[in-house]
C-alpha atoms as a printed R data frame, in Angstrom:
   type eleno elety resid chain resno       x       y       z
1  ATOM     1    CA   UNK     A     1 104.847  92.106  92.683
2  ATOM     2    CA   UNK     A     2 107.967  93.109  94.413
3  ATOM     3    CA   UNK     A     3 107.762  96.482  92.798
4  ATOM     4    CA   UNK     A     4 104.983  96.714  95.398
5  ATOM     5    CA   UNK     A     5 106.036  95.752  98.246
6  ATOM     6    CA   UNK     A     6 108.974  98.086  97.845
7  ATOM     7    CA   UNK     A     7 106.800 101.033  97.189
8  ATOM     8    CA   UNK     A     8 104.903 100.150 100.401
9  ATOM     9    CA   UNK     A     9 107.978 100.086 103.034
10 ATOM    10    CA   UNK     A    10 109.644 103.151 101.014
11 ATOM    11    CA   UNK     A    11 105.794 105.430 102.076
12 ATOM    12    CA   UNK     A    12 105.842 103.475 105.364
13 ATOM    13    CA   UNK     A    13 109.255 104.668 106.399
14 ATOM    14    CA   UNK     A    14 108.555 108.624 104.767
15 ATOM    15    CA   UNK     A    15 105.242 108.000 107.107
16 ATOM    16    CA   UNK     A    16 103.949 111.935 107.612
17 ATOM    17    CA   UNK     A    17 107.168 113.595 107.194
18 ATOM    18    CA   UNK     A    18 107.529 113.343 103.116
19 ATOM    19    CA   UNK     A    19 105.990 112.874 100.202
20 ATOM    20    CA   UNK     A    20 106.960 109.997  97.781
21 ATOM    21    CA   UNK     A    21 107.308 110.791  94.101
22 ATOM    22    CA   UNK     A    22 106.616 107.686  91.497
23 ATOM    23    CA   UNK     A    23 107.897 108.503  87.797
24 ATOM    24    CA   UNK     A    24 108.331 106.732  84.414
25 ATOM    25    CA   UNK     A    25 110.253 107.819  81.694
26 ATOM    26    CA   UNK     A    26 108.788 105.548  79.078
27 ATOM    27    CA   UNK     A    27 105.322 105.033  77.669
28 ATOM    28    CA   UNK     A    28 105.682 101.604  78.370
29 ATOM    29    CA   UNK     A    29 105.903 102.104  82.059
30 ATOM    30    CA   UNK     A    30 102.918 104.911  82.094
31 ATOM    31    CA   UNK     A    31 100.052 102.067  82.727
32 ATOM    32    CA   UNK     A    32 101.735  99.786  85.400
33 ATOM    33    CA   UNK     A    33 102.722 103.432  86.899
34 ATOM    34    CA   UNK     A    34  99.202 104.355  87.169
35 ATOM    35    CA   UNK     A    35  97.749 101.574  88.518
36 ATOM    36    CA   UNK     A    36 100.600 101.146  91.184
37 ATOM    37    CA   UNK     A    37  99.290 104.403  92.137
38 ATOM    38    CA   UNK     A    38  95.817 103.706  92.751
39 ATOM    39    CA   UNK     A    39  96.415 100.849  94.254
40 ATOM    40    CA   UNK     A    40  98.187 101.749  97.057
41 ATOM    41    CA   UNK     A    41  96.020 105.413  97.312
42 ATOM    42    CA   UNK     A    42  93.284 102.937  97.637
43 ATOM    43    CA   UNK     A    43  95.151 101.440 100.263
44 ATOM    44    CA   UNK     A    44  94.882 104.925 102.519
45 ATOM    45    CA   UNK     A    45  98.663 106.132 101.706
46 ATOM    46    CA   UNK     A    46  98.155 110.159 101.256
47 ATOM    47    CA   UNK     A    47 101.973 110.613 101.536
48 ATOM    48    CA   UNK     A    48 102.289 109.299  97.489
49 ATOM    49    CA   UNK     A    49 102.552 111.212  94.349
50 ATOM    50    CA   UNK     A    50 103.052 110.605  91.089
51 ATOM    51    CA   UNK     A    51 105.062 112.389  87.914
52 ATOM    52    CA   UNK     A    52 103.530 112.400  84.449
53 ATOM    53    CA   UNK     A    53 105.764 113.348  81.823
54 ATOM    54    CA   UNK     A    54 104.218 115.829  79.410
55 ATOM    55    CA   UNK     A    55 106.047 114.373  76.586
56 ATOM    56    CA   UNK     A    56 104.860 110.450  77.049
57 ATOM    57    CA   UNK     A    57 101.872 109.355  75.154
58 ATOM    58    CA   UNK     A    58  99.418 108.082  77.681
59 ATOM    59    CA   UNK     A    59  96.125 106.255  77.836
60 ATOM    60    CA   UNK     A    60  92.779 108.459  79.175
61 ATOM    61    CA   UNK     A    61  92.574 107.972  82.610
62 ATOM    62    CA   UNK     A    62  90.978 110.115  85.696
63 ATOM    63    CA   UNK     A    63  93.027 111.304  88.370
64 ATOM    64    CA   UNK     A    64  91.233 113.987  90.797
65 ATOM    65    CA   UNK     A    65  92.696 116.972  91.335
66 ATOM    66    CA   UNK     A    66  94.097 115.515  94.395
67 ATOM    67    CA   UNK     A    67  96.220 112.679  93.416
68 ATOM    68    CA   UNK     A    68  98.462 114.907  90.764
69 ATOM    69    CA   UNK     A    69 100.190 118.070  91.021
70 ATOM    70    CA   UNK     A    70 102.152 120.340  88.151
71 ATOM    71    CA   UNK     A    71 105.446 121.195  88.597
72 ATOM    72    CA   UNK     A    72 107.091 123.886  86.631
73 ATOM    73    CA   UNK     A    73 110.148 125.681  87.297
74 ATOM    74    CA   UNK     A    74 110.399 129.180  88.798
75 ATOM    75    CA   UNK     A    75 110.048 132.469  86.683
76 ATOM    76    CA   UNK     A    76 108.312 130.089  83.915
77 ATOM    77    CA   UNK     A    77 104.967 130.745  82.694
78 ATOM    78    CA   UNK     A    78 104.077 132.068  85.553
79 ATOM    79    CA   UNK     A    79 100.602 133.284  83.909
80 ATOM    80    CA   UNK     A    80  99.839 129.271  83.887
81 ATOM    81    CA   UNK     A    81 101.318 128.528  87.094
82 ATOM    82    CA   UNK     A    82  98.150 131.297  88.846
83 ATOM    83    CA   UNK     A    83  95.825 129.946  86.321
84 ATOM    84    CA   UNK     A    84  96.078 126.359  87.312
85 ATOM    85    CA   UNK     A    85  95.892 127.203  91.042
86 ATOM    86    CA   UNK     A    86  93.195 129.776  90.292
87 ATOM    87    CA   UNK     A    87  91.138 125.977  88.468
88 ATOM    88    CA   UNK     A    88  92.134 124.422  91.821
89 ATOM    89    CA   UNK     A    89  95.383 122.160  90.928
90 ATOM    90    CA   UNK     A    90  98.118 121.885  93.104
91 ATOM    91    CA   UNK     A    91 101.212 123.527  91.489
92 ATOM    92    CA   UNK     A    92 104.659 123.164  92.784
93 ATOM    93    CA   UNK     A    93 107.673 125.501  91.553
94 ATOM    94    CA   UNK     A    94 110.619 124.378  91.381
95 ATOM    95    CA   UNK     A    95 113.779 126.534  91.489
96 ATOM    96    CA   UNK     A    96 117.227 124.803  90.265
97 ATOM    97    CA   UNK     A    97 120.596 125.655  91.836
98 ATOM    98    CA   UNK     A    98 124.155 124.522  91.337
């Protein structure tokens, strides 16, 4: 798939220096998403991440605690924010700016 090979020089180029986000905004996307994922953590590339919308219906599948991280914004919820870090989930807060 060209879709992959893309991926692969995009987290080749970010190397060490940056993480790589991978994101679908419709259900229809959330399975080839996934497994695009997997694939290429399989592959050794740490430098990957990727975005699951809350609102997208999605099929049951495992991701460790690892391979996904929340992000909510700053100031929000902040109760669930230290709760999910206190369970052991990476959490990243976001603060918007114009």
């Amino acid at each position: 798939m060209e879709c992959d090979a893309n991926l692969r020089s995009v987290l080749d180029a970010a190397g060490d220096r940056c993480f790589v986000h991978i994101d679908m905004k419709r259900s229809a996307w959330i399975n080839p998403t996934l497994d695009l994922f997997e694939q290429v953590w399989k592959e050794g590339y740490r430098n990957v991440w990727v975005a699951l919308q809350s609102y997208l219906y999605r099929t049951e599948r495992g991701l460790t605690a690892e391979a996904f991280e929340f992000e909510m914004f700053f100031g929000i919820r902040r109760d669930l924010q230290n709760s999910l870090l206190e369970q052991g989930y990476h959490v990243r807060t976001y603060l918007p700016f114009e």
